[in-house]
PDB file with one MODEL, atoms N, CA, C and O in Angstrom:
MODEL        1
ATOM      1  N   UNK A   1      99.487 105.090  96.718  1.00  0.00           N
ATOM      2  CA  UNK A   1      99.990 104.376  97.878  1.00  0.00           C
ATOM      3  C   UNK A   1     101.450 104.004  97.605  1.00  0.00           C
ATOM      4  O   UNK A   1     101.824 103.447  96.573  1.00  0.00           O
ATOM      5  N   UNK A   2     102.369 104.420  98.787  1.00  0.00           N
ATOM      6  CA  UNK A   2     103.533 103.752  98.381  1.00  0.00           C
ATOM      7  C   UNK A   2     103.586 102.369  99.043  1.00  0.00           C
ATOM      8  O   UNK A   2     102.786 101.908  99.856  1.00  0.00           O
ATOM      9  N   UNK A   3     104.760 101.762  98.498  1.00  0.00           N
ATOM     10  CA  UNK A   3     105.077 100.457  99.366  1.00  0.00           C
ATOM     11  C   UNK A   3     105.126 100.372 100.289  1.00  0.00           C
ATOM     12  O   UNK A   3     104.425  99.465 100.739  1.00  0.00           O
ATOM     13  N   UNK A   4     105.790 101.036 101.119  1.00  0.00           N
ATOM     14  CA  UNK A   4     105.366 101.264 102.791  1.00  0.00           C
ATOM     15  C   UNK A   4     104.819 101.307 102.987  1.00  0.00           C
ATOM     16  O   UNK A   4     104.783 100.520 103.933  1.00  0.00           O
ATOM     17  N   UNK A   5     103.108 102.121 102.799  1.00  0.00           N
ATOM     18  CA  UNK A   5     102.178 102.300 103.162  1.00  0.00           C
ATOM     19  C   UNK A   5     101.580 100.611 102.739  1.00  0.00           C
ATOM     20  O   UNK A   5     101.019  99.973 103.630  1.00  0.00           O
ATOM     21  N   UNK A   6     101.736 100.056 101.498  1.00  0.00           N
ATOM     22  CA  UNK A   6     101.146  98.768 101.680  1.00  0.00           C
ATOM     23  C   UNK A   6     101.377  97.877 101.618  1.00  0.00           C
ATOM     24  O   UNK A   6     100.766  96.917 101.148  1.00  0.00           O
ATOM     25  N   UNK A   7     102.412  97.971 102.122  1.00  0.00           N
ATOM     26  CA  UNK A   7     103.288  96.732 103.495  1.00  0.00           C
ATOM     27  C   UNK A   7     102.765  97.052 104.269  1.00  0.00           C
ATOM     28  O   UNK A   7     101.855  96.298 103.924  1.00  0.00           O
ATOM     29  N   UNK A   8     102.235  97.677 105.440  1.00  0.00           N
ATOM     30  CA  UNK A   8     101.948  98.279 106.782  1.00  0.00           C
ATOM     31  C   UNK A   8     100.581  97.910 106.481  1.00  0.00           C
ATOM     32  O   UNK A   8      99.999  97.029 107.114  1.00  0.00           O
ATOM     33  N   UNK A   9     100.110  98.490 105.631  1.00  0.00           N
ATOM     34  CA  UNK A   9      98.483  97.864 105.806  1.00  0.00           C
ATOM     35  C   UNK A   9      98.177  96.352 105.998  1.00  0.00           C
ATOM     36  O   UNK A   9      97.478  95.840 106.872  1.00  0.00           O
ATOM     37  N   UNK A  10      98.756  95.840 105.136  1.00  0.00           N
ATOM     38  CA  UNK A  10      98.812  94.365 104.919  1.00  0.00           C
ATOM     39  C   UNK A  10      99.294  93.336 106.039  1.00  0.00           C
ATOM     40  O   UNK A  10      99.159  92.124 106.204  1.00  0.00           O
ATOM     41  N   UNK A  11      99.882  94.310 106.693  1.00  0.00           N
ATOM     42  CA  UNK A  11     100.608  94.255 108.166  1.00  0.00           C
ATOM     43  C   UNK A  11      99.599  94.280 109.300  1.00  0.00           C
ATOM     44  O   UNK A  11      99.671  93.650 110.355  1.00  0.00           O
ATOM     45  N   UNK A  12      98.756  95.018 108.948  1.00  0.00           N
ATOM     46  CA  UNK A  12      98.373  96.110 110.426  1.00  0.00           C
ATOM     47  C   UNK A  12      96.656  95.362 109.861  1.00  0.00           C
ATOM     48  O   UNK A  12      95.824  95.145 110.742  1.00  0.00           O
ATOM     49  N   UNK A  13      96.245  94.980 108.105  1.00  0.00           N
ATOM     50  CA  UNK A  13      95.035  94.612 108.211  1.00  0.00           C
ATOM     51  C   UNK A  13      94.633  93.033 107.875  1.00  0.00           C
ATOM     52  O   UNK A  13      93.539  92.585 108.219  1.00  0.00           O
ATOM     53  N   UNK A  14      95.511  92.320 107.248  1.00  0.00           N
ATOM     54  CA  UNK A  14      95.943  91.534 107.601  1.00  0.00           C
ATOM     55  C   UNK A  14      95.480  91.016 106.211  1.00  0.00           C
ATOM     56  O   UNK A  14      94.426  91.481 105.779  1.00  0.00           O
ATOM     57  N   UNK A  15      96.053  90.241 105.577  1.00  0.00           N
ATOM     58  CA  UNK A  15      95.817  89.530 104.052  1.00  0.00           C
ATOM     59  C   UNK A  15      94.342  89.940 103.946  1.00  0.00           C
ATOM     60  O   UNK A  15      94.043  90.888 103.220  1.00  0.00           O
ATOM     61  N   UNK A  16      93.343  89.226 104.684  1.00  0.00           N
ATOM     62  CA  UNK A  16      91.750  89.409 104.115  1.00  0.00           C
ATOM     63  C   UNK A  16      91.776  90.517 103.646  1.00  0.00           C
ATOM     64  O   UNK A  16      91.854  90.649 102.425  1.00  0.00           O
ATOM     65  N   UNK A  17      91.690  92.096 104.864  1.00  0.00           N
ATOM     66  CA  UNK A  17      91.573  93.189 104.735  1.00  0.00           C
ATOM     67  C   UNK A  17      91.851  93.998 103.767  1.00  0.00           C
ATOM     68  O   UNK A  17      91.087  94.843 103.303  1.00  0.00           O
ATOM     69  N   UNK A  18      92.982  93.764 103.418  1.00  0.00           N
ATOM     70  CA  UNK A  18      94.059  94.830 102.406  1.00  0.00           C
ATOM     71  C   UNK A  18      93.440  94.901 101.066  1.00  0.00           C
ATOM     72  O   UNK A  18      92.947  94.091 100.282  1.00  0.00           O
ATOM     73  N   UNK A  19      93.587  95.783 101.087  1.00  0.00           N
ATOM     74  CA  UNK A  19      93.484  96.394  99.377  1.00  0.00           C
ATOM     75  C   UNK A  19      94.245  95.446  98.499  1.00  0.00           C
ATOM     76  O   UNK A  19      94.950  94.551  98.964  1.00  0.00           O
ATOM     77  N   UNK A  20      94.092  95.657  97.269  1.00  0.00           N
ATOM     78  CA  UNK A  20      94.803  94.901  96.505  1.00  0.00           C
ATOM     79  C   UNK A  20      96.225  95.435  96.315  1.00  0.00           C
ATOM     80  O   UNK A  20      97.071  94.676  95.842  1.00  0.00           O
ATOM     81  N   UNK A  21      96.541  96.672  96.648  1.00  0.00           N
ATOM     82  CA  UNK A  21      98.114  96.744  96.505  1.00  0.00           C
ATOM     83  C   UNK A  21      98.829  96.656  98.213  1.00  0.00           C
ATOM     84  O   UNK A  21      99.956  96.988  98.580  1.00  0.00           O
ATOM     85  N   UNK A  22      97.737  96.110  98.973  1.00  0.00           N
ATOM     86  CA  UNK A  22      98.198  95.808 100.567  1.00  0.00           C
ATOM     87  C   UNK A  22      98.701  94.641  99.935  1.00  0.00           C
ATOM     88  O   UNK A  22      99.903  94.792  99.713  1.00  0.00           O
ATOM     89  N   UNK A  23      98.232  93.426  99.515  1.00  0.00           N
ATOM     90  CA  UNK A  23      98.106  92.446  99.118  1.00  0.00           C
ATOM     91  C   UNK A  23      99.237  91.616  98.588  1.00  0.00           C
ATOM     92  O   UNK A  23      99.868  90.599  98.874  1.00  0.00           O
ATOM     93  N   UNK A  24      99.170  92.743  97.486  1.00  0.00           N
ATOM     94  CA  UNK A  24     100.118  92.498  96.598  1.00  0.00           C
ATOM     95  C   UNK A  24     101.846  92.936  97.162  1.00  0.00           C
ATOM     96  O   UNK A  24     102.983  92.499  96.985  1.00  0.00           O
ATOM     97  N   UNK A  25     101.491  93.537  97.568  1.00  0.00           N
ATOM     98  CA  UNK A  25     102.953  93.793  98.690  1.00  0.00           C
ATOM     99  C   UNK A  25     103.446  92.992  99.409  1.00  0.00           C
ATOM    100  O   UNK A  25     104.662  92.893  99.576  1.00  0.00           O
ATOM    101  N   UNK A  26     102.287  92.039 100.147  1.00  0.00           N
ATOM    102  CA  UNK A  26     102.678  90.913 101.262  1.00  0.00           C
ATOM    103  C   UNK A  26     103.326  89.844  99.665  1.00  0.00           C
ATOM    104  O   UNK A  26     104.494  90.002  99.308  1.00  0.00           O
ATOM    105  N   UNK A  27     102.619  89.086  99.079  1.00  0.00           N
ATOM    106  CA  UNK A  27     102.842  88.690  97.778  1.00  0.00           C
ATOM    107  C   UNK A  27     104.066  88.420  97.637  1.00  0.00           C
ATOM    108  O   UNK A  27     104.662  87.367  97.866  1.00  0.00           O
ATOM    109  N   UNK A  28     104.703  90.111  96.971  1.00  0.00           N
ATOM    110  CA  UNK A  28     106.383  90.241  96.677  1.00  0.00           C
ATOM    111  C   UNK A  28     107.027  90.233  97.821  1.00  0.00           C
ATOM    112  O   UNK A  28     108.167  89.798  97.654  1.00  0.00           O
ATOM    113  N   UNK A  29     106.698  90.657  99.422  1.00  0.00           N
ATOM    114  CA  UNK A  29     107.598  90.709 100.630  1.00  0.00           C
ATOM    115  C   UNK A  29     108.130  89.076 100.988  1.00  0.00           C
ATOM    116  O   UNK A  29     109.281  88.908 101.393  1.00  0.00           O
ATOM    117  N   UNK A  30     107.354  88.112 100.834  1.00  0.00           N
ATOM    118  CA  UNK A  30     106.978  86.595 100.789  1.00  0.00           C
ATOM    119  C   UNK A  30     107.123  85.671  99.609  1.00  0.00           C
ATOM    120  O   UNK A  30     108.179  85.100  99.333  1.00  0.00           O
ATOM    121  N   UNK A  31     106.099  85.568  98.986  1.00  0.00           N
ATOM    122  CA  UNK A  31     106.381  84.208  98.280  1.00  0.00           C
ATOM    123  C   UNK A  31     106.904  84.688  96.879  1.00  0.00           C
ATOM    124  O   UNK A  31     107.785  84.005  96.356  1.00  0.00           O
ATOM    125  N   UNK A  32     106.485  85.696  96.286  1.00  0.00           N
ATOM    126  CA  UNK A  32     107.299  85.916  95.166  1.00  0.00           C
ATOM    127  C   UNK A  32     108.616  85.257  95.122  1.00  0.00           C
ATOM    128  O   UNK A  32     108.859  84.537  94.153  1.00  0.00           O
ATOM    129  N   UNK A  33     109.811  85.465  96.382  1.00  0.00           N
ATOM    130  CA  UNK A  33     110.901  85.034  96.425  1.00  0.00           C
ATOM    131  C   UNK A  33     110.751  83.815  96.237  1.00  0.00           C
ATOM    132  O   UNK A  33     111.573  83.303  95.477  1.00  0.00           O
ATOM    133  N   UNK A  34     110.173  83.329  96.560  1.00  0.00           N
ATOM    134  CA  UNK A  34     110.164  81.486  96.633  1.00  0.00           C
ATOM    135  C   UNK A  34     110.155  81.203  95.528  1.00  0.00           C
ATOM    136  O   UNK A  34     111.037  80.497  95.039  1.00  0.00           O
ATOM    137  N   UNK A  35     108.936  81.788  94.700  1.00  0.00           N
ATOM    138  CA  UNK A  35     108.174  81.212  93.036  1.00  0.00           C
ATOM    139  C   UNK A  35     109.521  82.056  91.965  1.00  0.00           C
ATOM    140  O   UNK A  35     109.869  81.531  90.908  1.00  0.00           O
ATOM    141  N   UNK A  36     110.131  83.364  92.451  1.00  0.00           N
ATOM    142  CA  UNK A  36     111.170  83.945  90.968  1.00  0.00           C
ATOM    143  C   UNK A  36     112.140  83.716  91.577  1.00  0.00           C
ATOM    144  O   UNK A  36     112.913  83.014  90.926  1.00  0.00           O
ATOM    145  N   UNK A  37     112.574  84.036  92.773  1.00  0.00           N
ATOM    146  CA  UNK A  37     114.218  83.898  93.014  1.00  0.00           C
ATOM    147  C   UNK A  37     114.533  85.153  93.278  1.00  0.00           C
ATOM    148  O   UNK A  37     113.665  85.908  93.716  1.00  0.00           O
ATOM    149  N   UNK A  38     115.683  85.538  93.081  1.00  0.00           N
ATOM    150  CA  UNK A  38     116.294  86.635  93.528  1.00  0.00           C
ATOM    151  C   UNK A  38     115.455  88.046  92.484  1.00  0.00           C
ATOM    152  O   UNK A  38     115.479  88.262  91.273  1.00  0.00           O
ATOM    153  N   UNK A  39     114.834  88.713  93.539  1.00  0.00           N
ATOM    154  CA  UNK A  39     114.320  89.905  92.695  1.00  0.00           C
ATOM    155  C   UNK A  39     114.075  90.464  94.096  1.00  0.00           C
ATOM    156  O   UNK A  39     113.980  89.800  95.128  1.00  0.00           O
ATOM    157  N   UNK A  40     113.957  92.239  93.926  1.00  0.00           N
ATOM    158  CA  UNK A  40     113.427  93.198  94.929  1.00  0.00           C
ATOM    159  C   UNK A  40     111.784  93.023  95.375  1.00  0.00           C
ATOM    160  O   UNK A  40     110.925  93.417  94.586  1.00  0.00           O
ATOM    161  N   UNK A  41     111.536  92.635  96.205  1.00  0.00           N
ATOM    162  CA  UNK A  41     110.027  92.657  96.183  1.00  0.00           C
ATOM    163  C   UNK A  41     109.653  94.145  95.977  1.00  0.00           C
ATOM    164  O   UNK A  41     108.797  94.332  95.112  1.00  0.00           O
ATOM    165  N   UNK A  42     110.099  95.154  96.565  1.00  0.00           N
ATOM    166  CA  UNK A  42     109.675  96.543  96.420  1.00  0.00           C
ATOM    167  C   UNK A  42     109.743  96.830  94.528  1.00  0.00           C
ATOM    168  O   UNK A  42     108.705  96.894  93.869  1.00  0.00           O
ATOM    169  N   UNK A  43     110.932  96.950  93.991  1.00  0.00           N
ATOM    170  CA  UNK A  43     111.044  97.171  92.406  1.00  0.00           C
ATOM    171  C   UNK A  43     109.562  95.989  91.532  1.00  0.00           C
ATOM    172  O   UNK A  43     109.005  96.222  90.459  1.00  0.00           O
ATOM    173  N   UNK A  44     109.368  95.065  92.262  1.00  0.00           N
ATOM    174  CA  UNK A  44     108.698  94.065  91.329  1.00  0.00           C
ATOM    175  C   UNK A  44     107.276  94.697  91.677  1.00  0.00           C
ATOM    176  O   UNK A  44     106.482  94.942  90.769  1.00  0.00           O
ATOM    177  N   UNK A  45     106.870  95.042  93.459  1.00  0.00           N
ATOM    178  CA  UNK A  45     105.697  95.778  93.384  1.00  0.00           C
ATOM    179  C   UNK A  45     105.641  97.221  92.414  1.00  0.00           C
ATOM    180  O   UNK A  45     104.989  97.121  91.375  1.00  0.00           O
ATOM    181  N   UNK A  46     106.133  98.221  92.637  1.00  0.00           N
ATOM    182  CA  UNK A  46     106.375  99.001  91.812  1.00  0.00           C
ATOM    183  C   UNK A  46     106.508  99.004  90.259  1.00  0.00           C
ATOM    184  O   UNK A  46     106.287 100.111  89.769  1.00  0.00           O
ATOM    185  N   UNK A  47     106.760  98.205  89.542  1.00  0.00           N
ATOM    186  CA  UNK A  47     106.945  97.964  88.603  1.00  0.00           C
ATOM    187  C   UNK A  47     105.366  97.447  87.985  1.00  0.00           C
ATOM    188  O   UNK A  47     104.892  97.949  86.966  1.00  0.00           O
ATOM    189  N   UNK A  48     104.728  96.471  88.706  1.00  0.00           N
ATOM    190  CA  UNK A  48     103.112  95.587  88.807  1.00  0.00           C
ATOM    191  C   UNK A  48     102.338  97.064  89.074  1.00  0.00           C
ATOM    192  O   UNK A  48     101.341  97.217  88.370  1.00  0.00           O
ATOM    193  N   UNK A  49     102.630  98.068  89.909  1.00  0.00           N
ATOM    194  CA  UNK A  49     101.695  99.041  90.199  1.00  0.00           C
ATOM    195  C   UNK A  49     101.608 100.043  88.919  1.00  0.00           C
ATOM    196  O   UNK A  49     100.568 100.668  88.710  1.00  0.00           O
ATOM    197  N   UNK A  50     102.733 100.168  88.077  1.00  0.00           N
ATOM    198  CA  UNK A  50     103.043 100.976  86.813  1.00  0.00           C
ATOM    199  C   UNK A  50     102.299 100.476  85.719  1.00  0.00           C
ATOM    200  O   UNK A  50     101.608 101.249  85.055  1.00  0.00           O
ATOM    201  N   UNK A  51     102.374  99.034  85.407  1.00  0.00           N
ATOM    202  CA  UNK A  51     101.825  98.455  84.480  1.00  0.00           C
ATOM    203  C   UNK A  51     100.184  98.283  84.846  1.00  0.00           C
ATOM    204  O   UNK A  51      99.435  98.526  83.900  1.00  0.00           O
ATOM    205  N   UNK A  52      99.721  97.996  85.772  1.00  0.00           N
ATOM    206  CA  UNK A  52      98.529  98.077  86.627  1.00  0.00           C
ATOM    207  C   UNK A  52      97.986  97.153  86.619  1.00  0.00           C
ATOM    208  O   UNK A  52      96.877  97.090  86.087  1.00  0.00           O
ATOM    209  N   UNK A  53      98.724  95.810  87.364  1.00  0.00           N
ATOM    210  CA  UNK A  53      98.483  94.885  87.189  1.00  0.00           C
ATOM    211  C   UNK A  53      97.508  94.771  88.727  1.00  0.00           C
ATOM    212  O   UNK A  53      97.220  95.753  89.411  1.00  0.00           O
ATOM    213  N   UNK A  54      97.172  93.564  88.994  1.00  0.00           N
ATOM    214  CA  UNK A  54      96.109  93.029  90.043  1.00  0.00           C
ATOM    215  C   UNK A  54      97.217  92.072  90.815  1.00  0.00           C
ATOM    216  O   UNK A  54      98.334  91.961  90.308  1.00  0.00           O
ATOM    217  N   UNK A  55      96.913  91.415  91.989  1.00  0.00           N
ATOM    218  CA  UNK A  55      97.748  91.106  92.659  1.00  0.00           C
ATOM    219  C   UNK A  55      97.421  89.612  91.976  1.00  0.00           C
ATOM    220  O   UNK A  55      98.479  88.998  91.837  1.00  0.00           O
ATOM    221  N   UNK A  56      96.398  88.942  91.565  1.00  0.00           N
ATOM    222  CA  UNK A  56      96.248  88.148  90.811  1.00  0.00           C
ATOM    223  C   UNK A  56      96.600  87.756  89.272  1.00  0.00           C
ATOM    224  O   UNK A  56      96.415  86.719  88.635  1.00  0.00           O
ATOM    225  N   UNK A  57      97.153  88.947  88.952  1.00  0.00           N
ATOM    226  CA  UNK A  57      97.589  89.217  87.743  1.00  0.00           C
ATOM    227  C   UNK A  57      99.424  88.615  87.848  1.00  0.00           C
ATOM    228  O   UNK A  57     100.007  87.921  87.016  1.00  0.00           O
ATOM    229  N   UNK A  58      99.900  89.095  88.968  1.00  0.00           N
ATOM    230  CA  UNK A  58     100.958  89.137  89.313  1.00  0.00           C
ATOM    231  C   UNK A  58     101.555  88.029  89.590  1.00  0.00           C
ATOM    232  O   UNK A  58     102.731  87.773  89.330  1.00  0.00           O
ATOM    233  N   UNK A  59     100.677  87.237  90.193  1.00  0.00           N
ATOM    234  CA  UNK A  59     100.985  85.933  90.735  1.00  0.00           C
ATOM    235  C   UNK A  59     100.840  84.590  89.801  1.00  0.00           C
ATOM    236  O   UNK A  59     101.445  83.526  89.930  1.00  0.00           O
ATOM    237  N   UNK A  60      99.773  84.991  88.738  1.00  0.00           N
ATOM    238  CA  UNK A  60      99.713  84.281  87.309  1.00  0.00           C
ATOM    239  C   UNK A  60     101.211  84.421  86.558  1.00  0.00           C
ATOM    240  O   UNK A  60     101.486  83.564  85.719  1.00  0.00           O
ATOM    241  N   UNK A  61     101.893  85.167  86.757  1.00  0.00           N
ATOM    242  CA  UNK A  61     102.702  85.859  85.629  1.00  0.00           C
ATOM    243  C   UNK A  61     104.078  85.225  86.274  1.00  0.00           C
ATOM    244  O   UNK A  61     104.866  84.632  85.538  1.00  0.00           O
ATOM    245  N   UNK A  62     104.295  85.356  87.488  1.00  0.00           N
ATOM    246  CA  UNK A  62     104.987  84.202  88.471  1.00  0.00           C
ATOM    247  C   UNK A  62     105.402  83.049  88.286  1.00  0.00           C
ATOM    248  O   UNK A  62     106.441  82.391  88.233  1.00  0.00           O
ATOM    249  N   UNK A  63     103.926  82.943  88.170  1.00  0.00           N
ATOM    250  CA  UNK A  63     103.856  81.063  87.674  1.00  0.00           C
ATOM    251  C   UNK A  63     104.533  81.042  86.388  1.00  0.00           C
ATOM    252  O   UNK A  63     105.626  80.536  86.129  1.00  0.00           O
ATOM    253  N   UNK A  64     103.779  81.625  85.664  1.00  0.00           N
ATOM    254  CA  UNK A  64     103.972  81.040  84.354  1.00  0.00           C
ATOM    255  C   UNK A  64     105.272  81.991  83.837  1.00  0.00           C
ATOM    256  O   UNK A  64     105.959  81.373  83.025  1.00  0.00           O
ATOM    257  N   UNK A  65     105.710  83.210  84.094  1.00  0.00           N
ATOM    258  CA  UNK A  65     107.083  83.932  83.431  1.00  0.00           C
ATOM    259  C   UNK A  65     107.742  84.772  84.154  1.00  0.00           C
ATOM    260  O   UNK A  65     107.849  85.996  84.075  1.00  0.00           O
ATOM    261  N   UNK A  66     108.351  83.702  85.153  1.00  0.00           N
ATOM    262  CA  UNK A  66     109.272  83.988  86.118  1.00  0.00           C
ATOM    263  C   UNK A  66     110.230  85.080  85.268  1.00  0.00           C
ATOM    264  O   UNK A  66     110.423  86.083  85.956  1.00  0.00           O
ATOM    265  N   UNK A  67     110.782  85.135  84.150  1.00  0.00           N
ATOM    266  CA  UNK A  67     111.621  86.282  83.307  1.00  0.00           C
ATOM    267  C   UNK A  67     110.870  87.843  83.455  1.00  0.00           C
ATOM    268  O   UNK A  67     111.368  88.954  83.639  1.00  0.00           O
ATOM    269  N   UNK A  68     109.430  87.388  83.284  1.00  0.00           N
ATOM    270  CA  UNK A  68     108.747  88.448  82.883  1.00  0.00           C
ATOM    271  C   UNK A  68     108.470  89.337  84.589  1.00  0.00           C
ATOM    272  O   UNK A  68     108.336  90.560  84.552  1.00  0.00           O
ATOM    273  N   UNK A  69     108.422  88.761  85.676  1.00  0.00           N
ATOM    274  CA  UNK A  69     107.953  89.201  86.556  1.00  0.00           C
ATOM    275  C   UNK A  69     109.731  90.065  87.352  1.00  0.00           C
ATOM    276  O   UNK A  69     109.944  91.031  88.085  1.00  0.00           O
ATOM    277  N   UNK A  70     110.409  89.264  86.819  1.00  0.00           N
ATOM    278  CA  UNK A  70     112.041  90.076  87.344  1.00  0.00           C
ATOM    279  C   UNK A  70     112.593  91.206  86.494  1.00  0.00           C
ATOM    280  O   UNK A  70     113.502  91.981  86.791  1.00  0.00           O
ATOM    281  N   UNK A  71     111.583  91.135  84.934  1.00  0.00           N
ATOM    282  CA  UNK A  71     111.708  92.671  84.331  1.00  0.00           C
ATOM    283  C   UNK A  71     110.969  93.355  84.885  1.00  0.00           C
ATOM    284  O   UNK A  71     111.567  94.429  84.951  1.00  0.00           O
ATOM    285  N   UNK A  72     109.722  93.503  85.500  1.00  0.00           N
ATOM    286  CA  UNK A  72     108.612  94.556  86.261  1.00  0.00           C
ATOM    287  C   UNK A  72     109.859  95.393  86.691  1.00  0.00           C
ATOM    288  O   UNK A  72     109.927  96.616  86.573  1.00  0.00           O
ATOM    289  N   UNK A  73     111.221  94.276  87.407  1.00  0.00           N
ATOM    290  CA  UNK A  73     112.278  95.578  88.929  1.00  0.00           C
ATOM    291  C   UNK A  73     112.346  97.135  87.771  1.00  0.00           C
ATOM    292  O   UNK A  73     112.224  98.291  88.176  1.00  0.00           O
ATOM    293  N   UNK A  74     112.583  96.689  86.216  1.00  0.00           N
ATOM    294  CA  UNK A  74     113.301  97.545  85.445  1.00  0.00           C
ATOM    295  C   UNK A  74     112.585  98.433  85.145  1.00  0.00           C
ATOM    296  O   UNK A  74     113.077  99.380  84.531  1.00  0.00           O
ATOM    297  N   UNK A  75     111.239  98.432  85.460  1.00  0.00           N
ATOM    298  CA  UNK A  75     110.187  99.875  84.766  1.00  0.00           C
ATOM    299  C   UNK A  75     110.264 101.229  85.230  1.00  0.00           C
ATOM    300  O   UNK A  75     109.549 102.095  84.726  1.00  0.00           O
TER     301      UNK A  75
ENDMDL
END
């Protein structure tokens, strides 16, 4: 799945619905910014989809290593 595709799902199925990389897309499109700051939501999904993380995985890692979640852009 690319990011487009799950942005649009997440879009079109709505948080409940989505897959976990629908999910996780809304996630980085939204609040990621709030919780790291300046980072790509697309590079940070991409980066979480490489390592194969969970959208819960992602959002732990947020919290706790805002550093660690703005290296994902670099993978």
């Amino acid at each position: 799945m690319t990011w487009e595709q799950a942005l649009a799902e997440a879009k079109d199925r709505s948080i409940s619905g989505a897959s976990d990389p629908g999910l996780m897309a809304a996630l980085c499109d939204g609040t990621l910014q709030t919780i790291v700051g300046a980072v790509s939501p697309r590079l940070v999904w991409e980066g979480a989809q490489k390592r194969g993380l969970t959208t819960t995985q992602l959002a732990a890692l947020a919290y706790g290593d805002p550093i660690a979640v703005s290296d994902l852009q670099w993978l």
